[in-house]
Backbone bond lengths (Angstrom), bond angles and torsions (degrees), N, CA, C in turn:
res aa  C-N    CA-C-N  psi(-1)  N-CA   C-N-CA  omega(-1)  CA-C   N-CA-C  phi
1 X - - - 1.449 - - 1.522 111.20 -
2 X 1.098 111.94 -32.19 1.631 124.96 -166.25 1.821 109.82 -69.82
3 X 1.663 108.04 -22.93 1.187 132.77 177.26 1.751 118.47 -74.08
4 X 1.294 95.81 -24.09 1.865 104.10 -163.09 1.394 84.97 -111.66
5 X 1.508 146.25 -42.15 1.828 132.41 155.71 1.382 96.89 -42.09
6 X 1.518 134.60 -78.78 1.565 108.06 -155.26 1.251 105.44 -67.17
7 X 1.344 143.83 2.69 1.477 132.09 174.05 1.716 114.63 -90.24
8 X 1.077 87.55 -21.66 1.087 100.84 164.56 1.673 141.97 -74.08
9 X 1.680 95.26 -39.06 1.367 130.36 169.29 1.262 95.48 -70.10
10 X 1.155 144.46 -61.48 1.942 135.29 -153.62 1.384 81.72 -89.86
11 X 1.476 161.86 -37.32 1.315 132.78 163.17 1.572 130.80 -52.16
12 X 1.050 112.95 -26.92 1.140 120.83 -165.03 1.945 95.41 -93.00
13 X 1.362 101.73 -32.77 2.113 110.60 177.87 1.853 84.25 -73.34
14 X 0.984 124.42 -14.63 1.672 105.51 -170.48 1.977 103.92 -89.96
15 X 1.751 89.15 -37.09 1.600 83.58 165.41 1.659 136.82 -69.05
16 X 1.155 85.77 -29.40 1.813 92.52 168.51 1.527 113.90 -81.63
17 X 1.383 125.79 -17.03 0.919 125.61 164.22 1.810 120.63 -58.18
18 X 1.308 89.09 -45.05 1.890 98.15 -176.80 1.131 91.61 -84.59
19 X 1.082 143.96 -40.43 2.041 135.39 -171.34 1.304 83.54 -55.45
20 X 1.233 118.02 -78.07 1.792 101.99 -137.99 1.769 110.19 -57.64
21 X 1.086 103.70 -43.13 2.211 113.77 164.35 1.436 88.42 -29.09
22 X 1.843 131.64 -81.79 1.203 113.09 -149.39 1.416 106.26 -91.41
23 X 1.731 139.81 5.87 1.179 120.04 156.49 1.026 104.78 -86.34
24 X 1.194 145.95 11.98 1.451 131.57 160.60 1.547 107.32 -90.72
25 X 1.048 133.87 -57.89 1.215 121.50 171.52 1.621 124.70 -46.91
26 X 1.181 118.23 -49.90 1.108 124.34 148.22 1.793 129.66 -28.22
27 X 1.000 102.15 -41.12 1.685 124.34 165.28 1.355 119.13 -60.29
28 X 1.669 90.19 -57.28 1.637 84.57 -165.76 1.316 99.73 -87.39
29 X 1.438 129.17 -0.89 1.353 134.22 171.14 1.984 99.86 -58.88
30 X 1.038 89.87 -71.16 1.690 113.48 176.00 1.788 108.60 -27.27
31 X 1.233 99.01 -53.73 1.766 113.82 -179.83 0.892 106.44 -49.46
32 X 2.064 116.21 -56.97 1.596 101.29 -154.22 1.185 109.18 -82.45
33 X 1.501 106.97 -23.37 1.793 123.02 178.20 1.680 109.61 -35.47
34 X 1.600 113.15 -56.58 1.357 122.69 -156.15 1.619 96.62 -90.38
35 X 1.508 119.19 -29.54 1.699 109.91 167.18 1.664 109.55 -63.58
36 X 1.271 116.75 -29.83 1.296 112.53 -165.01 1.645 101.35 -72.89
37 X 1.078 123.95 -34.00 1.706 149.34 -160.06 1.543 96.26 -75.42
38 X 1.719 113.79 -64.17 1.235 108.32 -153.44 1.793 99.40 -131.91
39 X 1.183 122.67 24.43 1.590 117.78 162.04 1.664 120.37 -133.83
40 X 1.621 101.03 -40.99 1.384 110.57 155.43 1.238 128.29 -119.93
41 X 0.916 142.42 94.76 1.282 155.41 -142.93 1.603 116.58 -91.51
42 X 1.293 100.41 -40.33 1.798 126.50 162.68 1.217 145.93 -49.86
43 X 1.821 98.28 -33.98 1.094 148.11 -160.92 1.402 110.80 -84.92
44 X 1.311 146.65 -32.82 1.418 158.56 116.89 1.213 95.04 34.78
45 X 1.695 128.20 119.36 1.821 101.85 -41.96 1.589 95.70 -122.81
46 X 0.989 97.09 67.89 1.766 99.54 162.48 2.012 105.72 -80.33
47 X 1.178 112.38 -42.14 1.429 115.19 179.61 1.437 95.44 -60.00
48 X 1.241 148.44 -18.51 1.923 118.01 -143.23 2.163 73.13 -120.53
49 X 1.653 105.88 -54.10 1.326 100.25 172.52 1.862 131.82 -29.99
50 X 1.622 100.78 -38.29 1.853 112.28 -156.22 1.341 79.81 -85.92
51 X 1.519 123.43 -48.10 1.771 120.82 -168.20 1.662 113.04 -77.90
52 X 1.418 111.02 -13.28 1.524 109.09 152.63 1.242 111.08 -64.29
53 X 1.110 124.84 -81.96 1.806 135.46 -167.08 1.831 99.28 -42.68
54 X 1.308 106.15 -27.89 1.314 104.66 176.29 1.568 113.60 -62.32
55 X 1.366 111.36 -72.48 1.086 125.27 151.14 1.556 126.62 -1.10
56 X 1.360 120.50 -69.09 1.285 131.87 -154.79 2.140 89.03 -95.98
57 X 1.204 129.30 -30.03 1.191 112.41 163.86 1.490 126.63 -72.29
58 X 1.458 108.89 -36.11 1.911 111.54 149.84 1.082 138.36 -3.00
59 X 1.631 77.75 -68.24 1.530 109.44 -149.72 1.944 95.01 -97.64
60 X 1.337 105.83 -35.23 1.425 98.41 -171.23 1.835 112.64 -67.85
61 X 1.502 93.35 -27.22 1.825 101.15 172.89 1.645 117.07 -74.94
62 X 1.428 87.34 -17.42 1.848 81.02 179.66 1.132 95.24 -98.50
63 X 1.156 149.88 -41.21 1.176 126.89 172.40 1.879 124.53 -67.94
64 X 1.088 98.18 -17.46 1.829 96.31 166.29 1.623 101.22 -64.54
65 X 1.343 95.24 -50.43 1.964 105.60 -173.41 1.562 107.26 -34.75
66 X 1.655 114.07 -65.94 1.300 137.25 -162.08 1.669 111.86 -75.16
67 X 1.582 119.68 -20.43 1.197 115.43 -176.43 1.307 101.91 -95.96
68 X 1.682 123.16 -3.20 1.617 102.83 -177.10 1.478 84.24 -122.66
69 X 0.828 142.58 -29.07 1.771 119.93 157.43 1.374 99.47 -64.25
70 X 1.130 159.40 27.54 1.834 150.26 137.44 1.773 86.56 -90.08
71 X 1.505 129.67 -65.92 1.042 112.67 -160.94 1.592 124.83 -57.11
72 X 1.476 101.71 -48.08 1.064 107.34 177.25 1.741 120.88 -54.09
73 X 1.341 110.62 -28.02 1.641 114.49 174.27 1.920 112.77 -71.85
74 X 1.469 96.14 -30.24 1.483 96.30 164.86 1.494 132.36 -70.13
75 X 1.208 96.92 -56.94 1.716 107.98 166.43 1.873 93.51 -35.35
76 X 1.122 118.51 -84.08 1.346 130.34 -173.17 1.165 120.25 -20.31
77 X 1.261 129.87 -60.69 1.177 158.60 -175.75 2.244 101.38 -72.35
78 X 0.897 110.63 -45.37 1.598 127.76 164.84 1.339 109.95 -54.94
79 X 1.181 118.90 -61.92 1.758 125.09 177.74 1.576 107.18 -55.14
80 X 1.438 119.28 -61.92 1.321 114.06 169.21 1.530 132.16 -42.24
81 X 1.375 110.75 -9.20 1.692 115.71 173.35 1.279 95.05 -103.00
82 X 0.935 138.81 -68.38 1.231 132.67 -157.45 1.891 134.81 -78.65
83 X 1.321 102.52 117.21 1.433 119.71 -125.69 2.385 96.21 -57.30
């Protein structure tokens, strides 16, 4: 049983892994959206575009960050079973 919780557990670290990538993009989507709306108005849409690309480099480093600290805790955790 103890086998199908951690399989369960590193699926569920793989989903938060991809959430936070697309709520961040999503975010900074959101940001430039509401600067473009209510600070530059003119600007249509170089502001919502620069805070996308922003976004998706963020998010693509935190998720490189978070998928090899998950891997690396697996590997780890793998070596210790196996005799």
């Amino acid at each position: 049983m103890a086998d199908r919780s951690t399989d369960m557990a590193r699926g569920v670290k793989g989903w938060a892994i991809a959430g936070n990538f697309a709520f961040g993009v999503v975010g900074m989507v959101l940001v430039g959206w509401l600067l473009e709306k209510y600070v530059w108005p003119g600007a249509s849409p170089w502001v919502m575009v620069g805070f996308a690309v922003a976004g998706v480099v963020a998010g693509g480093y935190r998720f490189i960050k978070d998928a090899n600290e998950a891997n690396r805790a697996f590997a780890g955790r793998r070596s210790h079973r196996d005799p």
